[in-house]
N, C-alpha and C positions, 0 to 999 in steps of 0.2 A: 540392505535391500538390493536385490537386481533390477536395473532399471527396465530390461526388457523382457520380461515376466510377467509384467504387472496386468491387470485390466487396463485399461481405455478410460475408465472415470476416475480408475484411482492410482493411476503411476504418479501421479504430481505428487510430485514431491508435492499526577493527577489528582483531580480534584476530585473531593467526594462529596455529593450530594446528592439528596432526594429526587428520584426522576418522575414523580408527578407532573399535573399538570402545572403546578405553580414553580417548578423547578426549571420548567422549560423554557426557551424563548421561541418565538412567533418566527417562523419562517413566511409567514404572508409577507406577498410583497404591498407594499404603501401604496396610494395612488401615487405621490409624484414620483417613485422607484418605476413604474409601470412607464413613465413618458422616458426614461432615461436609456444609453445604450449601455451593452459592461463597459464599452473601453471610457465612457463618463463616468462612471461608477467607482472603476480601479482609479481614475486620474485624478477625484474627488477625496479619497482617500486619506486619511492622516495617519502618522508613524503608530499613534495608540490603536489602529484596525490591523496592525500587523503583529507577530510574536513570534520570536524566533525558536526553531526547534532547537529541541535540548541535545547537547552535543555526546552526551554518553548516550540518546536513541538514535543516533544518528551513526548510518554505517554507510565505510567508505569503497564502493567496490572499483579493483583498478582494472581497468580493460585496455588491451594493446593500443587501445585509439583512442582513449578517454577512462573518464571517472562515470561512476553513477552511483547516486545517495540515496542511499533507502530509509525510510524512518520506521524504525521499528515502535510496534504497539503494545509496551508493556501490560496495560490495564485491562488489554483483552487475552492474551496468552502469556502470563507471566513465568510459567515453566519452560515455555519453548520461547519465549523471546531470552533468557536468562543463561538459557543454554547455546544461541547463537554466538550473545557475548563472551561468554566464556570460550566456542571457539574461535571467535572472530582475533581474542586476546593469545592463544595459544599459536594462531598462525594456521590453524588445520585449513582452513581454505585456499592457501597461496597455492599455486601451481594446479590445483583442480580445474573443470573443464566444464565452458558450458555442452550441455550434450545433447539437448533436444531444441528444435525451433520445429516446433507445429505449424502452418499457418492459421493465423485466424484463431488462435489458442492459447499457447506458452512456452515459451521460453524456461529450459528448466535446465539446472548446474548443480554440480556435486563432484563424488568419487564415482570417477567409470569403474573404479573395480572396487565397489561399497562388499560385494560380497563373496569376494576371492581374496586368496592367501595374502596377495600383493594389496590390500586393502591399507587406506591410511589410517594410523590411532588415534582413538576420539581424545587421547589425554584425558584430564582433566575433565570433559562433559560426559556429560550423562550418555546412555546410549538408546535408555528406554523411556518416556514421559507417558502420562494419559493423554486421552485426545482432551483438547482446549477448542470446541466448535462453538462453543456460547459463552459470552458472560451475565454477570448481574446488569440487571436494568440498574443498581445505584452505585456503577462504579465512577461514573461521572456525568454532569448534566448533557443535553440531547436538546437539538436544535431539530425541531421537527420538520418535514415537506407537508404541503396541503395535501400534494396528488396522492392517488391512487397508485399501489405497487402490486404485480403482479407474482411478485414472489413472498411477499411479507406486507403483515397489519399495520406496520407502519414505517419508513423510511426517514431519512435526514442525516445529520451530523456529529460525531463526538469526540471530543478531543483530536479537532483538524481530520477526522478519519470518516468519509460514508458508512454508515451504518444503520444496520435493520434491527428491530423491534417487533418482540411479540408480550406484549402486557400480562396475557392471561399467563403465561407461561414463567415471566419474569426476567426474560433473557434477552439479551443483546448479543450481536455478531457483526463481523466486517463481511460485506459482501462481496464476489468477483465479481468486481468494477475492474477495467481497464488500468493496470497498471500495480492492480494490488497482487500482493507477497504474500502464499502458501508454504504451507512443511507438507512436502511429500510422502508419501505411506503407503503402507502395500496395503491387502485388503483387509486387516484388522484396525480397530480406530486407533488403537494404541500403539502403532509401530512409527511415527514420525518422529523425532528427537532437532529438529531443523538443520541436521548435517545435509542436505538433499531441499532445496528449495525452487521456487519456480514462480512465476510474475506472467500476468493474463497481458496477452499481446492481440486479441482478435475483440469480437461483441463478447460481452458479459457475459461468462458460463454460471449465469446463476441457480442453474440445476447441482451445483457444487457449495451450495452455500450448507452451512451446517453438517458438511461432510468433512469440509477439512479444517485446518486448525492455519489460522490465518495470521499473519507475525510482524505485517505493515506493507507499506507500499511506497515505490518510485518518486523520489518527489524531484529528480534533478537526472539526465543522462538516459530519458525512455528511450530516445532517437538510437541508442548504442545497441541497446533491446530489440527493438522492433523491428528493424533493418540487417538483422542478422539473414545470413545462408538460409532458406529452409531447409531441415534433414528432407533426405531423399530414400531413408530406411522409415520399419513401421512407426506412425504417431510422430514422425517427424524426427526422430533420433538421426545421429550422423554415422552413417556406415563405417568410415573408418577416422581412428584417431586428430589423422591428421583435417580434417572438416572440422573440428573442435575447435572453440578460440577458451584460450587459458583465462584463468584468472590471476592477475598478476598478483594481487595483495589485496585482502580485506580486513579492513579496522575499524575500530569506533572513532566518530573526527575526536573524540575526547582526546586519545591517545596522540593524536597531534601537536607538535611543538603552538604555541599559542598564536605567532606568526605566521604559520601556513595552516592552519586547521579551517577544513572547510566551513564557510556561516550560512545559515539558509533560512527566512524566515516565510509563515506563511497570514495567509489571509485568516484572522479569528475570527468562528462561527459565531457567536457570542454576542455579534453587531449589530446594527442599523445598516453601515453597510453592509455585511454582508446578507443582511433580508434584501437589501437594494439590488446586491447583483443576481440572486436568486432568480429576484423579480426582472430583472432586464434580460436573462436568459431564458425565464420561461415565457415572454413576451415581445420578440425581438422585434426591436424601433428600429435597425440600421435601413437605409434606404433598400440595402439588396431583398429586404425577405415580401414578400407580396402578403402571406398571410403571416398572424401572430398564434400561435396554436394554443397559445396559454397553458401549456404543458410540460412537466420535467420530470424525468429520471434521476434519481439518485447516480447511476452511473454515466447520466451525461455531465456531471458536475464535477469538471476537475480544478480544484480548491487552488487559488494564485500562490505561487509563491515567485520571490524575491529575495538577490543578495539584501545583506542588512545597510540600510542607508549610514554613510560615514555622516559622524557629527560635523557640522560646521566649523571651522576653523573662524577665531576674533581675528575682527581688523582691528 
C-alpha cells in the first residue's frame, strides 16, 4: 500500500453465548450507584471486579521513550488479529516507522516503503485477508448502554472492548473510540492484512465505523501516542524520514521471559460495579460539576485498567 495515495477516509491503515436479551447484563445504573463518585466506585472495588488481559492478546509496542500495550481483539477480527501475531512473532515490525500524526485524528505506523522494491517481507503472514468490519452478535455476551447512539441501534461493551450493535442485522463491531486500533487499506475493503496500523488520537471518527476492520485498542502508553510531532505534510504524514519515530520492537508480552513480561488487568463489564461506575459517569456527584446531564457515550467510557495487585505475603 502507498501511504500517500490513498484517500482521506481510507489511508488508515472468549466466551460464547447467546446475545439475547437474557444473555445480557443491565448497564443501568442503581439508585445508590447514581449517589456515588467513579473514584468511590474504583476504590470500592474487589480483586474478583478486575481480570487480567490475556498475555498472548496482549502486544508490546517499544517506543524510544516508553512502552505501549495494545490488546488485540481476537473475537472480532480473527484473520487480521492472527496475522498481526504472526508478524509481531517474525519481528516484521522492528525498526518500521510511525509515519503519520493527524491532529485530532490518528496516529498511523508501518513500512514507509510498503510499496517499493525496498519494501520489508511479510515472511510468514499473509499478505491478503477479507475485510473483518463486523462480527456475530453471539460471539460473546454484551453489556448494553441505556443511551441513545447516534451512529448505532445499540451501544455498550464486550469482552472489555466498546462496541456497537445492530440486532436486525445480527452484527457487532468495535467502534472509533479514542484510543482504538485499525488495519489500514487502500480503497478496496480487502486490501488490509494489519501490516499498516493506526489508533484514533482526536474525537471519535465514527463515520469509519464499519469501513474498517478494527484489531483492539491502547490500553497502557496512549500519552506516547498522543503527544507525538504532528506531520506537517498531507493528512498529517511526516515530510521527511528523519520526523519519524521508530519502532524499537513489537511482541506479544506472552513471548516475554515470565519475570519481565508485561501484566495488565482490566475492569470486568460483567459487574455490579461496573453498572456502578457507568452510573457515576453518566451522572457526575463530584462537587466540581454544577449540572449532572445523565448522559453517556460509549466513546467517553474509557474501561480502568490496573497493574495486577501482588498477593499478600503471611506473617
Amino acid at each position: 500500500m502507498t501511504f500517500r495515495q490513498l484517500p482521506l477516509l481510507l489511508i488508515f491503515p472468549i466466551a460464547i453465548a447467546a446475545c439475547g436479551p437474557k444473555a445480557r447484563t443491565s448497564a443501568s445504573p442503581s439508585p445508590a450507584s447514581a449517589s456515588r463518585t467513579v473514584a468511590q466506585v474504583l476504590d470500592a472495588a474487589t480483586d474478583a471486579d478486575w481480570e487480567e488481559i490475556a498475555s498472548q492478546n496482549l502486544l508490546v509496542m517499544a517506543l524510544p521513550k516508553g512502552r505501549v500495550l495494545l490488546e488485540l481483539a481476537p473475537a472480532f477480527a480473527p484473520m487480521h488479529v492472527a496475522n498481526i501475531v504472526q508478524l509481531a512473532h517474525d519481528g516484521y515490525f522492528d525498526g518500521l516507522a510511525i509515519v503519520r500524526t493527524q491532529d485530532n485524528y490518528v496516529v498511523q505506523w508501518g513500512d514507509p516503503n510498503a510499496d517499493e522494491p525496498a519494501a520489508k517481507p511479510l515472511g510468514s503472514a499473509k499478505s491478503k485477508l477479507p475485510a473483518e468490519f463486523v462480527a456475530r452478535l453471539d460471539i460473546a455476551p454484551f453489556t448494553p448502554l441505556v443511551d441513545v447512539d447516534t451512529y448505532a441501534q445499540e451501544t455498550g461493551f464486550s469482552l472489555g472492548f466498546p462496541a456497537a450493535q445492530d440486532q436486525a442485522k445480527h452484527e457487532r463491531w468495535l467502534p472509533h473510540c479514542y484510543a482504538m486500533v485499525g488495519a489500514g487499506r487502500n480503497e478496496s475493503p480487502d486490501t488490509s492484512n494489519g501490516a499498516e496500523l493506526y489508533v484514533v488520537i482526536g474525537q471519535a471518527p465514527r463515520h469509519l465505523d464499519r469501513n474498517m476492520t478494527m484489531v483492539g485498542r491502547v490500553v497502557a502508553g496512549m500519552d506516547l501516542l498522543s503527544s507525538l510531532p504532528r506531520g506537517t505534510g498531507a493528512m498529517g504524514f511526516y515530510r521527511d524520514a528523519s520526523e519519524r519515530t521508530p519502532l524499537v520492537t513489537v511482541r506479544l508480552a506472552s513471548e516475554f521471559p515470565s519475570e519481565t513480561r508485561p501484566r495488565l488487568e482490566r475492569l470486568r463489564t460483567d459487574t455490579a460495579t461496573f453498572a456502578a461506575y457507568l452510573g457515576a459517569r453518566r451522572s457526575r456527584r463530584e462537587p466540581f460539576f454544577v449540572e449532572a446531564l445523565d448522559r453517556l457515550d460509549v466513546c467517553n467510557v474509557q474501561l480502568p485498567t490496573r497493574e495486577p495487585q501482588r498477593p499478600r505475603q503471611a506473617r
